[in-house]
C-alpha positions as CSV (number, residue, x, y, z in Angstrom):
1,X,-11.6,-14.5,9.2
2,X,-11.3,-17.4,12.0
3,X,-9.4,-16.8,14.2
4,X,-9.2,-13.3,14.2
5,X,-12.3,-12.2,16.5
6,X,-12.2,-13.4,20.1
7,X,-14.6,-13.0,23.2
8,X,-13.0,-10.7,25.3
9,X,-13.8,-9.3,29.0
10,X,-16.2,-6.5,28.8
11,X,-17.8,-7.0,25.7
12,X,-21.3,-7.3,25.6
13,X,-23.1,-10.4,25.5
14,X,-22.6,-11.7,22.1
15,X,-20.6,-9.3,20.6
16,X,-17.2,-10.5,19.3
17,X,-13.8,-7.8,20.4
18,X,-10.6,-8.1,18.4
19,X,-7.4,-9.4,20.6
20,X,-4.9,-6.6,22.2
21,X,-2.5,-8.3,19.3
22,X,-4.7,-8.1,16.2
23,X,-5.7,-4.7,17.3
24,X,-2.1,-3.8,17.6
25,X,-1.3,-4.8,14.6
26,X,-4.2,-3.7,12.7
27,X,-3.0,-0.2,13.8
28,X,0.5,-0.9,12.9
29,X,-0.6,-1.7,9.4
30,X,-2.9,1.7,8.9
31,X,0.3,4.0,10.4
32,X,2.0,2.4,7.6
33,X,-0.5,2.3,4.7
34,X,-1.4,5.8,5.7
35,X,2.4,7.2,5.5
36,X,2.8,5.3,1.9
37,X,-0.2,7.0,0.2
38,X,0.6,10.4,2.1
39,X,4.3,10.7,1.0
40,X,3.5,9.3,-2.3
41,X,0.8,11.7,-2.2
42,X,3.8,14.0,-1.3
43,X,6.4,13.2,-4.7
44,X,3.4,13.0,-7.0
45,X,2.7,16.8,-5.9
46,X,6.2,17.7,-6.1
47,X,6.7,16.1,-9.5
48,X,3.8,18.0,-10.8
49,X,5.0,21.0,-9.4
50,X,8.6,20.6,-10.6
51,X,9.1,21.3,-6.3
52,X,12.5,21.4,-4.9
53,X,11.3,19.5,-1.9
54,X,11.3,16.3,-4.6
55,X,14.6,14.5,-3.3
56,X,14.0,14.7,0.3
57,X,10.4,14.0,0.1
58,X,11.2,10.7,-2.2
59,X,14.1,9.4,0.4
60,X,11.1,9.9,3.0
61,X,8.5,7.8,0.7
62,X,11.2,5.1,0.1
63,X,11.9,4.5,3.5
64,X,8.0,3.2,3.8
65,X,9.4,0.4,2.2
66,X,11.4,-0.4,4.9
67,X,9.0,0.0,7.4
68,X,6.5,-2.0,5.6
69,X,8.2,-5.0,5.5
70,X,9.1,-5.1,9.0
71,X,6.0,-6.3,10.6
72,X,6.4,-8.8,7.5
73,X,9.5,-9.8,8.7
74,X,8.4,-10.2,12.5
75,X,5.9,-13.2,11.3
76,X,7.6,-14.7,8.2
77,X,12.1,-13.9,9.0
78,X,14.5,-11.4,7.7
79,X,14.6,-13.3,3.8
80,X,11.0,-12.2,3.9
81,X,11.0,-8.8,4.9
82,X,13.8,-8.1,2.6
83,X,12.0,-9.0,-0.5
84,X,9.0,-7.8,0.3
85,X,11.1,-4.3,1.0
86,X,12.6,-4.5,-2.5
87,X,9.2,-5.1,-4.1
88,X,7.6,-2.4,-2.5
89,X,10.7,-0.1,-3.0
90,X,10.2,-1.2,-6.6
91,X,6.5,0.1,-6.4
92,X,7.2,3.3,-5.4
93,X,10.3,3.8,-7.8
94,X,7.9,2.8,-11.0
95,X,5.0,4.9,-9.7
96,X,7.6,8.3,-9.8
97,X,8.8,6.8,-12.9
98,X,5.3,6.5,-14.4
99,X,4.7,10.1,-13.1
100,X,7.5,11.7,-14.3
101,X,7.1,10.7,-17.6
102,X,3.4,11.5,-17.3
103,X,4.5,14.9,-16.8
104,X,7.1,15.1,-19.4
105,X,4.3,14.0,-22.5
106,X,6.3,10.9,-22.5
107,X,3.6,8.7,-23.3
108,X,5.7,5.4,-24.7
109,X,7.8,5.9,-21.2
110,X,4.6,6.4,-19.1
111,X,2.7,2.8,-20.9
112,X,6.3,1.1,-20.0
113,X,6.2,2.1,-16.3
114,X,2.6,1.3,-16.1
115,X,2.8,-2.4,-17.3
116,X,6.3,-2.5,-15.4
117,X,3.8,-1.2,-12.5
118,X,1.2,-4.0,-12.6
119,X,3.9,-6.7,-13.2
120,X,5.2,-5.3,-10.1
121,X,2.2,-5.6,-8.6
122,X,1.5,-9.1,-9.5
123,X,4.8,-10.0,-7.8
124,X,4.0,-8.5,-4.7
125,X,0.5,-10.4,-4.6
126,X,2.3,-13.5,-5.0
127,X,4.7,-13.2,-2.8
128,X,2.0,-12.7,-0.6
129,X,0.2,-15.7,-1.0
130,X,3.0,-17.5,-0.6
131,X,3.8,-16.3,2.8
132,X,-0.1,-16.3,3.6
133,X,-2.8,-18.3,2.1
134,X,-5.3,-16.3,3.6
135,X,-3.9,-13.8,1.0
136,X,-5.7,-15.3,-1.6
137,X,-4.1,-14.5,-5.5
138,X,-7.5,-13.1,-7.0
139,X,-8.5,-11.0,-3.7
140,X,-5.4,-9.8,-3.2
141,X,-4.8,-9.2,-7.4
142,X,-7.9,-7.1,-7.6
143,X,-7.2,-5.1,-4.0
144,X,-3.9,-4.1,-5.1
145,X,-5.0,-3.5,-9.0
146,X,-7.8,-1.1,-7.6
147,X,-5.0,0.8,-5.0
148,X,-2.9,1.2,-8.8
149,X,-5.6,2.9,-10.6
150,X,-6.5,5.0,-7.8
151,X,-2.9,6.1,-7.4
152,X,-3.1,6.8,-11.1
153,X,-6.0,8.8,-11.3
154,X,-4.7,11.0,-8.2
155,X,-1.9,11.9,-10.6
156,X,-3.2,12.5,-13.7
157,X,-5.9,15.2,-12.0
158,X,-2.9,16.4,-10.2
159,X,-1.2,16.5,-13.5
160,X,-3.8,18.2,-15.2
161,X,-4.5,21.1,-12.9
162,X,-8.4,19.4,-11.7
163,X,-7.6,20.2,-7.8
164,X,-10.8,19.5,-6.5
165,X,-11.2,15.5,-8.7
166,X,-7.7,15.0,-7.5
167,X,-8.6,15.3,-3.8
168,X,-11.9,13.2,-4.4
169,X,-9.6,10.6,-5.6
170,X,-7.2,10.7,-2.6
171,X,-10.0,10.3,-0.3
172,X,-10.5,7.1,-2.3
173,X,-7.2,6.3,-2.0
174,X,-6.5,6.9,1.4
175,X,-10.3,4.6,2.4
176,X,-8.5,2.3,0.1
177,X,-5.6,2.1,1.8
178,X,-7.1,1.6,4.9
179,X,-9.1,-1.5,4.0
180,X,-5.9,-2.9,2.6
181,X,-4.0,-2.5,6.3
182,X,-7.3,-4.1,7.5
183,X,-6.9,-7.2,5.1
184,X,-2.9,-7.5,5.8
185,X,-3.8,-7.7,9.7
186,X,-6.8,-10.0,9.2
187,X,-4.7,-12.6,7.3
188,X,-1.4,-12.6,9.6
189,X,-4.3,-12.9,12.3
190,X,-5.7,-15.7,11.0
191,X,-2.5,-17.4,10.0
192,X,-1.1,-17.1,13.6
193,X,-4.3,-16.8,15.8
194,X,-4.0,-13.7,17.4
C-alpha cells in the first residue's frame, strides 16, 4: 500500500498516520458498505417474512448503488460511475432474485440467479481492475466471492427460521464489508497518492 500511509504532525516517532484524504475517504467507503449490507440485510428479512415494508425498503437498498458509485465517479468520471452503478444495481436486483426464489422452493430459479450472481460479480471485479490496478483480478475475485457466500448464508438461516446462525453470519458480513471499504480506499489511495 505505497502511498497510502504518510508521516503526519503528531504522530509518534516512527509511527506512520493515514492523510486527512485517505482517512476521509476510507470512512466514505465504510458509510457506504455499511448501508449496502444493512438494507440488504433489510429486503432479505422482509422477503423471508413476506413484510409489507419490501418495496420501500428495496427502493432504499437500490439507491446504495447510486451512492456507491459516486466516490467512483469523483476519481475515474461520470462513464465510470455510471457503470459501476448499473453493476452494482445489477447485484442487488440478482441477490433479491436469488432470495425470492429461495423462498418460493424454486430451486432451478434460485441456481440461475446464483451463477447470474457470480457472473455479475466477475464483472464488477473487472471493471475494477481496469479502473485500478491496485485492484488486482484474483484479490479482488476472491474478496467479493467471499462477501457472496456470506450474503448467502445470512439468507438461507434467515430462510430457514436459525435466528441466532443468521446473526453470526451478519457479523461476518458486516467485518466483511468493512475490510472491503478498507481495500477500495487503499487502492484509489495508492493510485492517486493521498
Amino acid at each position: 500500500m505505497n502511498g497510502t500511509w504518510r508521516e503526519a504532525p503528531g504522530c509518534f516517532r516512527g509511527e506512520m498516520c493515514l492523510s486527512g484524504a485517505a482517512v476521509r475517504l476510507r470512512e466514505r467507503f465504510r458509510l457506504l458498505w455499511e448501508q449496502h449490507v444493512y438494507w440488504t440485510r433489510l429486503v432479505i428479512i422482509s422477503i423471508a417474512a413476506g413484510a409489507p415494508d419490501l418495496e420501500a425498503t428495496t427502493a432504499r437498498l437500490l439507491r446504495n448503488a447510486s451512492d456507491m458509485a459516486r466516490p467512483f465517479g469523483r476519481c475515474y468520471g461520470r462513464e465510470a460511475a455510471v457503470a459501476l452503478a448499473g453493476l452494482f444495481r445489477d447485484h442487488l436486483t440478482i441477490a433479491a432474485a436469488l432470495v425470492t426464489a429461495a423462498k418460493a422452493g424454486d430451486k432451478a430459479a434460485a441456481a440461475q440467479a446464483e451463477r447470474r450472481w457470480y457472473a455479475n460479480g466477475e464483472d464488477i471485479v473487472r471493471f475494477l481492475n481496469h479502473l485500478n490496478p491496485f485492484w488486482r483480478v484474483d484479490e479482488m475475485k476472491a474478496m467479493w466471492f467471499e462477501h457472496l457466500a456470506l450474503t448467502k448464508a445470512e439468507a438461507v438461516a434467515r430462510l430457514a427460521g436459525e435466528y441466532a446462525r443468521d446473526i453470526e453470519v451478519f457479523d461476518k458480513v458486516e467485518k466483511q464489508a468493512l475490510m472491503m471499504a478498507d481495500i477500495f480506499a487503499a487502492g484509489i489511495s495508492c493510485q492517486f497518492g493521498l
